[in-house]
Each structure stands twice: as C-alpha cells, then as structure tokens.
Gaussian input, Z-matrix of N, CA and C with variables (Angstrom, degrees):
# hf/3-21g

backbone

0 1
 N
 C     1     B1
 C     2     B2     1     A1
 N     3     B3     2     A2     1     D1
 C     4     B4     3     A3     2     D2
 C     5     B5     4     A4     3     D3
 N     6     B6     5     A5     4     D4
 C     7     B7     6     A6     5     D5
 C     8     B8     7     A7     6     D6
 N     9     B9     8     A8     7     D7
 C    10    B10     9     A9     8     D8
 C    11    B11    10    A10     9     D9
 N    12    B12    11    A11    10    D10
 C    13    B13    12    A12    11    D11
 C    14    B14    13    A13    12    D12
 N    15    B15    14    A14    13    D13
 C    16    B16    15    A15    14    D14
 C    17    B17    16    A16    15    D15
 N    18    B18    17    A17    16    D16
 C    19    B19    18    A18    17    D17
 C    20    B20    19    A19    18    D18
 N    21    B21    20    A20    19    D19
 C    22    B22    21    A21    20    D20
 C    23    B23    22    A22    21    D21
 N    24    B24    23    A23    22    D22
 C    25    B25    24    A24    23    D23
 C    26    B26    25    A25    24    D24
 N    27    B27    26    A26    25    D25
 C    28    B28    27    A27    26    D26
 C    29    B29    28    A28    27    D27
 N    30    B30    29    A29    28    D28
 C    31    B31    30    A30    29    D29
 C    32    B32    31    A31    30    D30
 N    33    B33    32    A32    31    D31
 C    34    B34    33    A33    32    D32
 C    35    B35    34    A34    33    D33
 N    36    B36    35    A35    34    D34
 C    37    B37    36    A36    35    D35
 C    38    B38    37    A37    36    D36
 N    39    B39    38    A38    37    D37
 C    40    B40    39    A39    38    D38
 C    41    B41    40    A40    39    D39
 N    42    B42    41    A41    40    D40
 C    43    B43    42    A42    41    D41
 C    44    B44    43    A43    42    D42
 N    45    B45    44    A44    43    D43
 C    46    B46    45    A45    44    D44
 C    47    B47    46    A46    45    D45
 N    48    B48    47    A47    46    D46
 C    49    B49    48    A48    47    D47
 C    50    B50    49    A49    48    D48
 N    51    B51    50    A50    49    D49
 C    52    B52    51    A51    50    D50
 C    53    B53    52    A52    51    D51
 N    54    B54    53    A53    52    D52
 C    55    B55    54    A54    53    D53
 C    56    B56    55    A55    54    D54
 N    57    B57    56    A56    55    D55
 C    58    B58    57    A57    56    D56
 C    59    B59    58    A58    57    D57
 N    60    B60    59    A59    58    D58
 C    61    B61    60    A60    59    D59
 C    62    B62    61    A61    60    D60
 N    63    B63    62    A62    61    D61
 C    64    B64    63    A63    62    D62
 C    65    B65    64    A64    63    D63
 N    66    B66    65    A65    64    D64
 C    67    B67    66    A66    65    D65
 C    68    B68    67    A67    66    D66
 N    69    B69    68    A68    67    D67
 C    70    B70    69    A69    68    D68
 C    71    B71    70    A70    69    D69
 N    72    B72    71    A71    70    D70
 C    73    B73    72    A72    71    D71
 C    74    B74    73    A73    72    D72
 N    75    B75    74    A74    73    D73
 C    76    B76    75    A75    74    D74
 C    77    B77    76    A76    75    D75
 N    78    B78    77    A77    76    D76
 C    79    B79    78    A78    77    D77
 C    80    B80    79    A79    78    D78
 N    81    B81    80    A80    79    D79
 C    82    B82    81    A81    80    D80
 C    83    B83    82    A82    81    D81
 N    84    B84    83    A83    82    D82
 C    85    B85    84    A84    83    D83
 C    86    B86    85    A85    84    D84
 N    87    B87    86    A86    85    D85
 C    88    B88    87    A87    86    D86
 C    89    B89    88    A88    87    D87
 N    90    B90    89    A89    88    D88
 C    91    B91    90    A90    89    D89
 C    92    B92    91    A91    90    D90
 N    93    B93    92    A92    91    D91
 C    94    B94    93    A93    92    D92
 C    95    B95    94    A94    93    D93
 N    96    B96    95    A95    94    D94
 C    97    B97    96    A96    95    D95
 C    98    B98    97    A97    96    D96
 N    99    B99    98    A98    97    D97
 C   100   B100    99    A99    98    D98
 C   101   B101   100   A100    99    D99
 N   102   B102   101   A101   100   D100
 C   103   B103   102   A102   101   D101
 C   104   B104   103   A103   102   D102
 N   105   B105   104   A104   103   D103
 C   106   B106   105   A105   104   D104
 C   107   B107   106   A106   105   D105
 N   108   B108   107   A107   106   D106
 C   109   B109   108   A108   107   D107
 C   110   B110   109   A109   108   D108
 N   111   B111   110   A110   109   D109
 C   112   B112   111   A111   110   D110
 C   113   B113   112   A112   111   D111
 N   114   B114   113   A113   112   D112
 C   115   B115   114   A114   113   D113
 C   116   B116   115   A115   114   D114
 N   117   B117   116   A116   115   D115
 C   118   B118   117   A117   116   D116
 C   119   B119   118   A118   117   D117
 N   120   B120   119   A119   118   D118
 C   121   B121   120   A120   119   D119
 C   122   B122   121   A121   120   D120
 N   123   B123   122   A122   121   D121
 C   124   B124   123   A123   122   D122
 C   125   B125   124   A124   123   D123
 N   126   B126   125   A125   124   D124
 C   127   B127   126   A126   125   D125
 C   128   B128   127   A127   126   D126
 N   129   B129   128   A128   127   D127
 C   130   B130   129   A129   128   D128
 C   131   B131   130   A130   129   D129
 N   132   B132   131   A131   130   D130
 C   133   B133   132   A132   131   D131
 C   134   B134   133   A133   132   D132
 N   135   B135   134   A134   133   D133
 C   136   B136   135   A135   134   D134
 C   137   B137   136   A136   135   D135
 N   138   B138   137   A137   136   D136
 C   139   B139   138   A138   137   D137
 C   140   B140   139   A139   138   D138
 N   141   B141   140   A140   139   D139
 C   142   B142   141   A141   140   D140
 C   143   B143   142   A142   141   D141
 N   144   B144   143   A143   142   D142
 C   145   B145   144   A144   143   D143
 C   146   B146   145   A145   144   D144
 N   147   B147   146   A146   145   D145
 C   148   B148   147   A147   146   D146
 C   149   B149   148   A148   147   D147
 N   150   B150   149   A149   148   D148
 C   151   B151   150   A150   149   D149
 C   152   B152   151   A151   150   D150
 N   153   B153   152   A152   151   D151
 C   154   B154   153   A153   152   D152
 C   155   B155   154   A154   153   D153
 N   156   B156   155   A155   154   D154
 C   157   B157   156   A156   155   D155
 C   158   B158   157   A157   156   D156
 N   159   B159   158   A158   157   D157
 C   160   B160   159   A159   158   D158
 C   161   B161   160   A160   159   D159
 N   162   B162   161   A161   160   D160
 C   163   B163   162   A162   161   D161
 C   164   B164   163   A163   162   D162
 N   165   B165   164   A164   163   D163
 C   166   B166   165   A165   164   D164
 C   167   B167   166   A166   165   D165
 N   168   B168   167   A167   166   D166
 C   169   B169   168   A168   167   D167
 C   170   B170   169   A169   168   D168
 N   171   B171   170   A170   169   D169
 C   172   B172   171   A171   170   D170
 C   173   B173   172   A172   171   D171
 N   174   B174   173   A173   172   D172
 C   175   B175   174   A174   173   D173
 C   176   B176   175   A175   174   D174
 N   177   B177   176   A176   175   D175
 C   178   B178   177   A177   176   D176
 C   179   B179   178   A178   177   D177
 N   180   B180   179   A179   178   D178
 C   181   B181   180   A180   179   D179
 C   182   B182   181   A181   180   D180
 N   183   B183   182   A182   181   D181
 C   184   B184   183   A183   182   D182
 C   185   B185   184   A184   183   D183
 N   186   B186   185   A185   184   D184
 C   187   B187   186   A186   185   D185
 C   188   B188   187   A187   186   D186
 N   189   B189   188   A188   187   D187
 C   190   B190   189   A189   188   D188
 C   191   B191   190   A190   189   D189
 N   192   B192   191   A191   190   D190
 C   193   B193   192   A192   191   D191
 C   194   B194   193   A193   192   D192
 N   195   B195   194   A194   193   D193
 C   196   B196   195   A195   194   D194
 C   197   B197   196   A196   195   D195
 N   198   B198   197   A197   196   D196
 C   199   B199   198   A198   197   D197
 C   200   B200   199   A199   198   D198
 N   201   B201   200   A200   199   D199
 C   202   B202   201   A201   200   D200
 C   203   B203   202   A202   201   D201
 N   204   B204   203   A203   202   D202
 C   205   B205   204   A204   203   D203
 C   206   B206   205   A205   204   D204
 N   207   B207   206   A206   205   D205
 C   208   B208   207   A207   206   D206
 C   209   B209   208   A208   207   D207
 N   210   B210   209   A209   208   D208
 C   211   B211   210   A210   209   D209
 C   212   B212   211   A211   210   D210
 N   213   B213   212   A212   211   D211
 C   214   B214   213   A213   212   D212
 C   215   B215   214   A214   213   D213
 N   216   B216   215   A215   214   D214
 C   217   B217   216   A216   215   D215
 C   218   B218   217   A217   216   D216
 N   219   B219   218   A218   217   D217
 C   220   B220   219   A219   218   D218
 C   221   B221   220   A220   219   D219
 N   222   B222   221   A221   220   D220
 C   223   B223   222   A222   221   D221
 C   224   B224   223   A223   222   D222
 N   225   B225   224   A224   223   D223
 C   226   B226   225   A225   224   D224
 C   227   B227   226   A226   225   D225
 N   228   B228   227   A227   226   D226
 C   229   B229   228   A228   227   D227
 C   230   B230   229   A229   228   D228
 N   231   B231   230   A230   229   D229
 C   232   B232   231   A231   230   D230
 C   233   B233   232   A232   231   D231
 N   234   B234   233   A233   232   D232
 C   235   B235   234   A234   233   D233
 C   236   B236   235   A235   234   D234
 N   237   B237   236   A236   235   D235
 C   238   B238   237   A237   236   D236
 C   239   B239   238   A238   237   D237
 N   240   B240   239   A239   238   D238
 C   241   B241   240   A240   239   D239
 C   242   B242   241   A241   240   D240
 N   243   B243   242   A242   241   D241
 C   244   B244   243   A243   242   D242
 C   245   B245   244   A244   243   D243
 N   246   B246   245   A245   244   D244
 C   247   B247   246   A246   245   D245
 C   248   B248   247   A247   246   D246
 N   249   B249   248   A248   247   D247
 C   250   B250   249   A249   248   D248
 C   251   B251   250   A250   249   D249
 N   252   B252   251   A251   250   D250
 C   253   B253   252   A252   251   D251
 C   254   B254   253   A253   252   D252
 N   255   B255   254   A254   253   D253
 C   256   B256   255   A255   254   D254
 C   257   B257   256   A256   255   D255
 N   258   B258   257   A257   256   D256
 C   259   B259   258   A258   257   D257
 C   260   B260   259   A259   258   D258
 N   261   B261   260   A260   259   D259
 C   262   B262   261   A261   260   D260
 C   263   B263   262   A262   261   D261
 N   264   B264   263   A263   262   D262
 C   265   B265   264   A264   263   D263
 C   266   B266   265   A265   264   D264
 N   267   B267   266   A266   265   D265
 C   268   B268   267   A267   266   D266
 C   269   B269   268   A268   267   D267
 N   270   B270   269   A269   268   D268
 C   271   B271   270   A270   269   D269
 C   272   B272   271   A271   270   D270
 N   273   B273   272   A272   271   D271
 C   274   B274   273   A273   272   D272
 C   275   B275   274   A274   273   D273
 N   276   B276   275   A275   274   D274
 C   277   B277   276   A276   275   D275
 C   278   B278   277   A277   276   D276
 N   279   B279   278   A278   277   D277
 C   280   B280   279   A279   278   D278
 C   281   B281   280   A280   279   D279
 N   282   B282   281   A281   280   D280
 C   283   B283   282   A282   281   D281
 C   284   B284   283   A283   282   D282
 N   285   B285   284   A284   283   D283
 C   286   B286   285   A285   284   D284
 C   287   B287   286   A286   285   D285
 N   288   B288   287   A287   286   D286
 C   289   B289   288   A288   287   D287
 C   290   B290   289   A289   288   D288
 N   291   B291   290   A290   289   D289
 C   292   B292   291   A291   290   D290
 C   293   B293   292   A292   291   D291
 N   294   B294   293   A293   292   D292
 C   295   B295   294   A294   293   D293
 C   296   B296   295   A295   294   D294
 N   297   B297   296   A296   295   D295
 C   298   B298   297   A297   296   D296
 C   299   B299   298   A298   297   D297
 N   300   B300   299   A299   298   D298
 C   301   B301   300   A300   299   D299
 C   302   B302   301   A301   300   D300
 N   303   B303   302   A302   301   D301
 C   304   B304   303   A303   302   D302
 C   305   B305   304   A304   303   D303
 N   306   B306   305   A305   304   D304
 C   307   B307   306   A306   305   D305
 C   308   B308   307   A307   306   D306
 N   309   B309   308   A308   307   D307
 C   310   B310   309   A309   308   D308
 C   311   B311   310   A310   309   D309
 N   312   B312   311   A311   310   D310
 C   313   B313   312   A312   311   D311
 C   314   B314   313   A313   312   D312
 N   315   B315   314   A314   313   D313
 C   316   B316   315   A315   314   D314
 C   317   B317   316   A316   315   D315
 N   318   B318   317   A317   316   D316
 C   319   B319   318   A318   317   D317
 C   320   B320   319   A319   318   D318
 N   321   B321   320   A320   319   D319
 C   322   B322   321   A321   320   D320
 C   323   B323   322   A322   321   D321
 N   324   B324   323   A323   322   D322
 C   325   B325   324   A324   323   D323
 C   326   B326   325   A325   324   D324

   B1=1.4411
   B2=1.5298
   B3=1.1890
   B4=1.8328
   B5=1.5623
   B6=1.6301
   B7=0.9431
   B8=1.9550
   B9=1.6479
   B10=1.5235
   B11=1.5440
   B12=1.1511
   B13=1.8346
   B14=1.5217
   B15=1.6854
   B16=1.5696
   B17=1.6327
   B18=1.7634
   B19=1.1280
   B20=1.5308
   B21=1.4350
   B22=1.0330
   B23=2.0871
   B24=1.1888
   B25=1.6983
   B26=1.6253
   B27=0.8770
   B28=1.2666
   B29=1.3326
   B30=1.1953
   B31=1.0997
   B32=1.8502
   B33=1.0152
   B34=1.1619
   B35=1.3568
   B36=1.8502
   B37=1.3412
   B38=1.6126
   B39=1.1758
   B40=1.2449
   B41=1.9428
   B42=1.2496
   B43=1.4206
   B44=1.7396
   B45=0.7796
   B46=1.5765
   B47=1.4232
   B48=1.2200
   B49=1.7134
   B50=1.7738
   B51=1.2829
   B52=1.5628
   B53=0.7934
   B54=1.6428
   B55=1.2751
   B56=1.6088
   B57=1.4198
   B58=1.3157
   B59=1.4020
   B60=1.5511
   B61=1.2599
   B62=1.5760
   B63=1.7718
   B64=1.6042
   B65=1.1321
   B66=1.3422
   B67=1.7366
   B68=2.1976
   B69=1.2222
   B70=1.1482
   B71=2.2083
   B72=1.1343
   B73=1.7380
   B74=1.9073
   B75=1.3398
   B76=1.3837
   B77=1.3559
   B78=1.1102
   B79=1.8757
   B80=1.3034
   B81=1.3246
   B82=1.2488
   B83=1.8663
   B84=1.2221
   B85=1.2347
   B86=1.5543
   B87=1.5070
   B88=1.2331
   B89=1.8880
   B90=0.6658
   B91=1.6424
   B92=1.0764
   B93=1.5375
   B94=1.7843
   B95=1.3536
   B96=1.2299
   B97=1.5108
   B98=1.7080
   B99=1.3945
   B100=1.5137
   B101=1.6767
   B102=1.3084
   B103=1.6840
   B104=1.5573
   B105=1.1358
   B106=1.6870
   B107=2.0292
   B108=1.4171
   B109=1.4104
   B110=2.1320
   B111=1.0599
   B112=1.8448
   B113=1.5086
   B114=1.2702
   B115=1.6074
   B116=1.9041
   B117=1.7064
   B118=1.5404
   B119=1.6571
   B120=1.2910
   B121=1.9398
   B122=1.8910
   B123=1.0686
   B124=1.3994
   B125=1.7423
   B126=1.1155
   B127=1.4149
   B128=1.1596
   B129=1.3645
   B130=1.3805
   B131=1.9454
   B132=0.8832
   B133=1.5339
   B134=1.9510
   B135=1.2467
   B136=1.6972
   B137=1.6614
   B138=1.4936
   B139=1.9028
   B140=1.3350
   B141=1.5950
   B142=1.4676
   B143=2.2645
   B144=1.5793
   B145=1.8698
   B146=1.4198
   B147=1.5385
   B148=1.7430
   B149=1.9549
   B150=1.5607
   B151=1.8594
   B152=1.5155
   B153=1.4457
   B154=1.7265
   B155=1.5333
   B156=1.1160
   B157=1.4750
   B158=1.5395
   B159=1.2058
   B160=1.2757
   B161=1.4405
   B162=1.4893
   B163=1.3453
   B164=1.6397
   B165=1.4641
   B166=1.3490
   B167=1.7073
   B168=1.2899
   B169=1.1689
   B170=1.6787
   B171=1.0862
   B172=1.7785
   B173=1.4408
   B174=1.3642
   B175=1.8981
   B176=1.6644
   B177=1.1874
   B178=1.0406
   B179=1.2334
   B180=1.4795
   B181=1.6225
   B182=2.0358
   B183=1.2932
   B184=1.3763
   B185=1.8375
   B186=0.8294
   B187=1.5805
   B188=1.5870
   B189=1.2740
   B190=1.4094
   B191=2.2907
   B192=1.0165
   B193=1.7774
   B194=1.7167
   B195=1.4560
   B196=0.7377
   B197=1.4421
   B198=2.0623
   B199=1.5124
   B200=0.8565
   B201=1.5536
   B202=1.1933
   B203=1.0329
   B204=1.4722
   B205=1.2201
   B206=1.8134
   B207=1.8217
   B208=1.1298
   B209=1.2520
   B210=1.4810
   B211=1.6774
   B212=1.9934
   B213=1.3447
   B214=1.1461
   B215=1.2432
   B216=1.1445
   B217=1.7303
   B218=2.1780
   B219=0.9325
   B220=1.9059
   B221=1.8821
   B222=1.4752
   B223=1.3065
   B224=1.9654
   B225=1.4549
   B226=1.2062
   B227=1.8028
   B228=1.8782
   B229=0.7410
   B230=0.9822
   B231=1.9665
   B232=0.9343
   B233=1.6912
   B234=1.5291
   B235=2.0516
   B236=0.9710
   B237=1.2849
   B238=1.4405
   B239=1.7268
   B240=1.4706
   B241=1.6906
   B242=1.6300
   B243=1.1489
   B244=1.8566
   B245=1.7523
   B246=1.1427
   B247=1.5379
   B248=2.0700
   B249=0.9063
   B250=1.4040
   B251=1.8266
   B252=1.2459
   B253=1.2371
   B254=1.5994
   B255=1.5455
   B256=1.4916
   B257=1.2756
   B258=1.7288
   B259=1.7143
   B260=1.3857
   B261=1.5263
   B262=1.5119
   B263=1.5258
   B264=1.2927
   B265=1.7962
   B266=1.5167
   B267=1.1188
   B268=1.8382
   B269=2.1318
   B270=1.2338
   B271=1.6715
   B272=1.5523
   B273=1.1179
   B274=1.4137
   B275=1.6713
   B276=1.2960
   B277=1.7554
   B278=1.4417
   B279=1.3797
   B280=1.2883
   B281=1.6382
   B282=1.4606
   B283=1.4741
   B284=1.6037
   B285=1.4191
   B286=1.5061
   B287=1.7670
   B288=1.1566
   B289=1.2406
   B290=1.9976
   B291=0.7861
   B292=1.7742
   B293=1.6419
   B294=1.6780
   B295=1.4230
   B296=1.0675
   B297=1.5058
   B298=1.3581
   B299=1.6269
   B300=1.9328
   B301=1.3137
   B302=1.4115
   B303=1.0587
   B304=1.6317
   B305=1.3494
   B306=1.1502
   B307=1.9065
   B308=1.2084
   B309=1.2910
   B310=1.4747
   B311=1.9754
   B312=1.0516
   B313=1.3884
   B314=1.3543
   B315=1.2355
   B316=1.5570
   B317=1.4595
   B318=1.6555
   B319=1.2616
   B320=1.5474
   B321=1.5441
   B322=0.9680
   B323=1.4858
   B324=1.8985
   B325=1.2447
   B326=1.1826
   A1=108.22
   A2=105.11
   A3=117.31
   A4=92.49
   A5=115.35
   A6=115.96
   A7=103.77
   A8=113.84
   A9=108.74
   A10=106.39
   A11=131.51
   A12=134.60
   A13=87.68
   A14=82.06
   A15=92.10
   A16=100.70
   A17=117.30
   A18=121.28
   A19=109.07
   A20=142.37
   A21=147.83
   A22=111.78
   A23=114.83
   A24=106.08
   A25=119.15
   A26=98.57
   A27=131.57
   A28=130.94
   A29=110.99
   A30=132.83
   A31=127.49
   A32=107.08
   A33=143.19
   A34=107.92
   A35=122.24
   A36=122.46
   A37=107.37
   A38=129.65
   A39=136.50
   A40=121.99
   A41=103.02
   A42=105.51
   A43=96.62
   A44=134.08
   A45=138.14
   A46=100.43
   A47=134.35
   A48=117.88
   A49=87.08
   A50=110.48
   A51=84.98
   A52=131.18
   A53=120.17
   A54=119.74
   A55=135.38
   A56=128.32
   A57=137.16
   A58=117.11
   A59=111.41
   A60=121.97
   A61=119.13
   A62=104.89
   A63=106.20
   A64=93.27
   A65=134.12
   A66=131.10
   A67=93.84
   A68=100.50
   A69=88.22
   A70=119.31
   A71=77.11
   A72=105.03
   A73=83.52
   A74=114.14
   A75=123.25
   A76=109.76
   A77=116.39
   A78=133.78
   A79=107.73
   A80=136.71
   A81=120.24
   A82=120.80
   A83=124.47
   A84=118.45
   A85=127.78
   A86=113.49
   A87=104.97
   A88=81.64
   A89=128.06
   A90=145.09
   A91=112.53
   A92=117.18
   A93=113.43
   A94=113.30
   A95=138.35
   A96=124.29
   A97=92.31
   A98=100.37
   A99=109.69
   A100=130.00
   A101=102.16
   A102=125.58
   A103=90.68
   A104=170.20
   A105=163.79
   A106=77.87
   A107=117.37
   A108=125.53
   A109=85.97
   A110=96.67
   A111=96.45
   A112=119.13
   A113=115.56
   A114=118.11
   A115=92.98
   A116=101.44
   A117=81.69
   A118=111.59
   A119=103.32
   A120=95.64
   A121=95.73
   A122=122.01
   A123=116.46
   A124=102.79
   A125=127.13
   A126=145.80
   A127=124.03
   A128=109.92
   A129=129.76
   A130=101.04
   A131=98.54
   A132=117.95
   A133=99.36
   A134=112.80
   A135=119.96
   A136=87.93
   A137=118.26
   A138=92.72
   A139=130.35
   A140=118.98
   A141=121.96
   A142=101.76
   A143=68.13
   A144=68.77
   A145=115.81
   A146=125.32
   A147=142.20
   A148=75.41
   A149=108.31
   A150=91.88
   A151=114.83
   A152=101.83
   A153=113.55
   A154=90.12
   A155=131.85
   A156=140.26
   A157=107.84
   A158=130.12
   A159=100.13
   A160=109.53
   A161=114.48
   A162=129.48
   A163=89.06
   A164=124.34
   A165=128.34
   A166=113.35
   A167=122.92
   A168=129.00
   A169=120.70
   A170=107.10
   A171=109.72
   A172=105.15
   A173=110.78
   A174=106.54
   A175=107.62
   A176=116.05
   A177=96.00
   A178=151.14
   A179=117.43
   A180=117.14
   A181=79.47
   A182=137.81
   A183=120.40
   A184=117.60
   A185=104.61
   A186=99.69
   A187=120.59
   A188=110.81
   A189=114.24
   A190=83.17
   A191=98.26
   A192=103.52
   A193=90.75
   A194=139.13
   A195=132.91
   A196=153.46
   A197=94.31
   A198=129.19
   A199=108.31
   A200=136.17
   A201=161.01
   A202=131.06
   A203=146.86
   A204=134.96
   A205=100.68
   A206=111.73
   A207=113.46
   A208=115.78
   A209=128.60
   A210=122.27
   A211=125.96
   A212=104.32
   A213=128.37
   A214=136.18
   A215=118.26
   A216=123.17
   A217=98.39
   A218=97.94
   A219=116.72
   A220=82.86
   A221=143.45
   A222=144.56
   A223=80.04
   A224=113.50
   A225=130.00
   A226=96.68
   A227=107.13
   A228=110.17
   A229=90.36
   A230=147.68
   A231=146.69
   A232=98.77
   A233=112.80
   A234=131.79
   A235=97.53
   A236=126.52
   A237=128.10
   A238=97.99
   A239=86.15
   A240=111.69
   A241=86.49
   A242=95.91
   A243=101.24
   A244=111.22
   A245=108.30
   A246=116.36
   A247=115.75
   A248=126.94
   A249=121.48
   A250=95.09
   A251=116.43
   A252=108.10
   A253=114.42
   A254=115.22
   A255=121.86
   A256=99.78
   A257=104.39
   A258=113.82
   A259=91.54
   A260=113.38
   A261=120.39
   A262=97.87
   A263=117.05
   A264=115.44
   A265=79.04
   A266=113.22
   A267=117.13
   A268=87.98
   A269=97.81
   A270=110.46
   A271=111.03
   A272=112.21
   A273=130.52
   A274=104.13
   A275=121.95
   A276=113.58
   A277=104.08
   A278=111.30
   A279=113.65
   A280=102.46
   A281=130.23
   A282=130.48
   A283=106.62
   A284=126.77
   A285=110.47
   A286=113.85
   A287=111.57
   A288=126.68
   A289=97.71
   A290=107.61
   A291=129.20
   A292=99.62
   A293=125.62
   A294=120.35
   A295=121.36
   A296=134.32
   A297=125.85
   A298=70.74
   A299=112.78
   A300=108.31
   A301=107.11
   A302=114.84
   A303=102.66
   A304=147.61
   A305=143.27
   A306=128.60
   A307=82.44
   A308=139.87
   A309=137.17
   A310=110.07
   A311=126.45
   A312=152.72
   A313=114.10
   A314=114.81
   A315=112.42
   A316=100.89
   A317=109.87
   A318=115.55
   A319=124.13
   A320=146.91
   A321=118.23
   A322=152.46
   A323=95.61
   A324=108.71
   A325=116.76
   D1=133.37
   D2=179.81
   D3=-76.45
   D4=171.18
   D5=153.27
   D6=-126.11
   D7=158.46
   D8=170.68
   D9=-74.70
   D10=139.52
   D11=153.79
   D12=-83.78
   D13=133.96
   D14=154.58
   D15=-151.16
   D16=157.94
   D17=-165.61
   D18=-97.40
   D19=145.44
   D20=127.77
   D21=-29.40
   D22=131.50
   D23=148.33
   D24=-5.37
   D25=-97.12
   D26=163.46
   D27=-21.66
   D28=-50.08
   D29=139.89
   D30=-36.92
   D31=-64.62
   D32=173.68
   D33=-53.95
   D34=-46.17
   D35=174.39
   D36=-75.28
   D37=-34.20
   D38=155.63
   D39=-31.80
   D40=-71.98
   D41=170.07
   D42=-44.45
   D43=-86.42
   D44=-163.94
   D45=-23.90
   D46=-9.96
   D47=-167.27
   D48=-120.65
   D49=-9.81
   D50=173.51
   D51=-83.94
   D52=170.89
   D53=-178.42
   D54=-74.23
   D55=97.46
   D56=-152.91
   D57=129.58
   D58=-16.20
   D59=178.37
   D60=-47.71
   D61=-29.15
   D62=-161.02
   D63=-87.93
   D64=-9.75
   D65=-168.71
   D66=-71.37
   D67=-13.56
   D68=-166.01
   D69=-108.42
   D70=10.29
   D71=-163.08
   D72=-48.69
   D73=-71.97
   D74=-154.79
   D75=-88.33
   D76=37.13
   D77=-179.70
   D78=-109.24
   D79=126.79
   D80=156.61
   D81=-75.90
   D82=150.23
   D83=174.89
   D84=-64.72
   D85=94.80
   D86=171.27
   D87=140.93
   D88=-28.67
   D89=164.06
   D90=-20.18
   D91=-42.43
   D92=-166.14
   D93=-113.80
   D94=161.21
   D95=173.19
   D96=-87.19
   D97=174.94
   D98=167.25
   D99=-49.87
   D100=-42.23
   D101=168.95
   D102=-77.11
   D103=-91.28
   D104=-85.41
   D105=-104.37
   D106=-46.94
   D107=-142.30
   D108=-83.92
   D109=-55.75
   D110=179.42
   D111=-58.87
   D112=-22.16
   D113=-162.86
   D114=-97.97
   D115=-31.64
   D116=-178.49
   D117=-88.34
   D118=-9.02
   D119=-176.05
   D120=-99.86
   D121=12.37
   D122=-176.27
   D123=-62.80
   D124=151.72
   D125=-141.09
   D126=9.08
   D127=61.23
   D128=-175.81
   D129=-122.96
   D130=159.39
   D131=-176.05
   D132=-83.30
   D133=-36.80
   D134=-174.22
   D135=-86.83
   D136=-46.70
   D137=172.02
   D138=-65.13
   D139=-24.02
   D140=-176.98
   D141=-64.59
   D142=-48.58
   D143=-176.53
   D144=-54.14
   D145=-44.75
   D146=-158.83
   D147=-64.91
   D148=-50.28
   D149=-160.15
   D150=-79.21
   D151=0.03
   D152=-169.77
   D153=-89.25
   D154=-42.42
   D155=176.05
   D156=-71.65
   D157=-12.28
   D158=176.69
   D159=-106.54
   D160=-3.01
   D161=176.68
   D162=-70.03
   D163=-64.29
   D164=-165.82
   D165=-56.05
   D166=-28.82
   D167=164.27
   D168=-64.71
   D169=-30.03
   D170=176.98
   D171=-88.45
   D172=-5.36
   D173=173.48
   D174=-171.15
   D175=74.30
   D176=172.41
   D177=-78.65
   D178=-2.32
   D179=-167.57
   D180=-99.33
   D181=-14.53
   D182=165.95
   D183=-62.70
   D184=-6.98
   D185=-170.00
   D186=-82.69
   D187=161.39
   D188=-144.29
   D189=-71.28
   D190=115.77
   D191=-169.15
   D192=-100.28
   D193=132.59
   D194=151.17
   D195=-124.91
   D196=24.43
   D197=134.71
   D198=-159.29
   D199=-167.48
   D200=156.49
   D201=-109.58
   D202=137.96
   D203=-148.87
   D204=-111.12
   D205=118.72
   D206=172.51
   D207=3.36
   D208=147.09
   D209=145.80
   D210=59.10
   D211=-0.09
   D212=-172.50
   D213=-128.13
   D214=67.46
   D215=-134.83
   D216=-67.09
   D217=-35.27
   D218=-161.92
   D219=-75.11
   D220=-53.98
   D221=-128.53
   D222=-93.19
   D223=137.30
   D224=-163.82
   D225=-151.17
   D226=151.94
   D227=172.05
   D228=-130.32
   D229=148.59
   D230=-166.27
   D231=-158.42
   D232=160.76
   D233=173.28
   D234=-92.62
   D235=121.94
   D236=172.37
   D237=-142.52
   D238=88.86
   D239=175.56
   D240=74.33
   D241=-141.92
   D242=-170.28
   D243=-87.41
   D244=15.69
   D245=178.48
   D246=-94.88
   D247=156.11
   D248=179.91
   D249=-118.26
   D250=104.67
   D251=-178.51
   D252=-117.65
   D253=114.96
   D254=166.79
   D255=-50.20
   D256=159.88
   D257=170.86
   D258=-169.62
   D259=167.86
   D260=160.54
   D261=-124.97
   D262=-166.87
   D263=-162.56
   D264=-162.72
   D265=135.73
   D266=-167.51
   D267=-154.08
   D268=79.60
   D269=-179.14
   D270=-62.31
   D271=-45.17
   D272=-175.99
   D273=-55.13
   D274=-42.58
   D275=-175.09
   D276=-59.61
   D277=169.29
   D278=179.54
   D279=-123.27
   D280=126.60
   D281=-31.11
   D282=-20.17
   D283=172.65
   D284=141.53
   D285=-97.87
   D286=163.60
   D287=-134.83
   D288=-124.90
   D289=124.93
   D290=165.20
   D291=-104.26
   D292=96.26
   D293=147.57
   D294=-92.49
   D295=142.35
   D296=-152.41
   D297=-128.27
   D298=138.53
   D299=157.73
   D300=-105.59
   D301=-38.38
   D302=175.16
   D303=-143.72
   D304=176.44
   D305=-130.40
   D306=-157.07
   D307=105.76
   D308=155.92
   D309=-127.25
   D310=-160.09
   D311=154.72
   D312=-74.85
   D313=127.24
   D314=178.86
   D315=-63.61
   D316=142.64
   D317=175.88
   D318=-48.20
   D319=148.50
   D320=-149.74
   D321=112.26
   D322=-52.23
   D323=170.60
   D324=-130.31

C-alpha cells in the first residue's frame, strides 16, 4: 500500500527555501509528469527529499524515525537526506495519508 504525502502550510513555506525550489518558480502545478519533475530537481536538496518521501510513502513506520512525538503514537520525526522532517501517518484515511508539518536542518547544524 502507497501512502498520499501531503504538506502542512508550513510545510509548504519550507520547501520554498530549498535548494531546487527556483527550478520550479515558472512551472505551473501539475505541469510536469513525475519523471519531467525528478530529472529537473535531480541534485538538488528539494529532489533528495521529493525521493526520500516517496520511499517514506511506500512504508512508512520502516523509515529511518528519529523520535516520536510525546502522546502521539502516528507523529514521527525522521532524516530524509540532510533534512529533519516532522510527519504524522494517519493509516485509517482512505488513501492513507503521510502529512509532513515540518522541513528544517537537523538540530545541530
């Protein structure tokens, strides 16, 4: 079972500062196929993540998790390439659903 990614806001303002982000300024959304979208962010910091996420979507409770959020068994913080990305995993929706709220630097650096 796949799961959908979907972004928080916030999330969303995050992608915008990464690196590869500007390749995408003059694209409309929905514009590229999946292959047009990987070949143009390839060695980009926003493509390592897009392929770190789609690994995390085909399994997510396998992924390299590196806490859990108090009281919240599904809310995960996980490395995805050099990024530290929050998410929750909500199996039960139909698709089920990977929302990632947030995209920073591992603490640290």
């Amino acid at each position: 079972m796949s799961y959908r990614v979907v972004f928080t806001d916030a999330a969303r303002e995050a992608l915008q500062e990464l690196d590869g982000a500007e390749r995408l300024t003059a694209i409309a959304p929905g514009a590229l196929s999946r292959d047009a979208l990987r070949a143009l962010l390839a060695g980009t910091t926003l493509g390592t993540l897009l392929e770190d996420l789609e690994a995390l979507a085909s399994d997510p409770y396998g992924g390299p998790t590196l806490a859990r959020t108090a009281g919240a068994e599904d809310d995960r913080t996980g490395l995805l390439g050099a990024l530290a990305v929050t998410y929750m995993v909500s199996p039960a929706t139909e698709p089920p659903v990977i929302t990632v709220t947030t995209i920073r630097p591992p603490k640290g650096t």
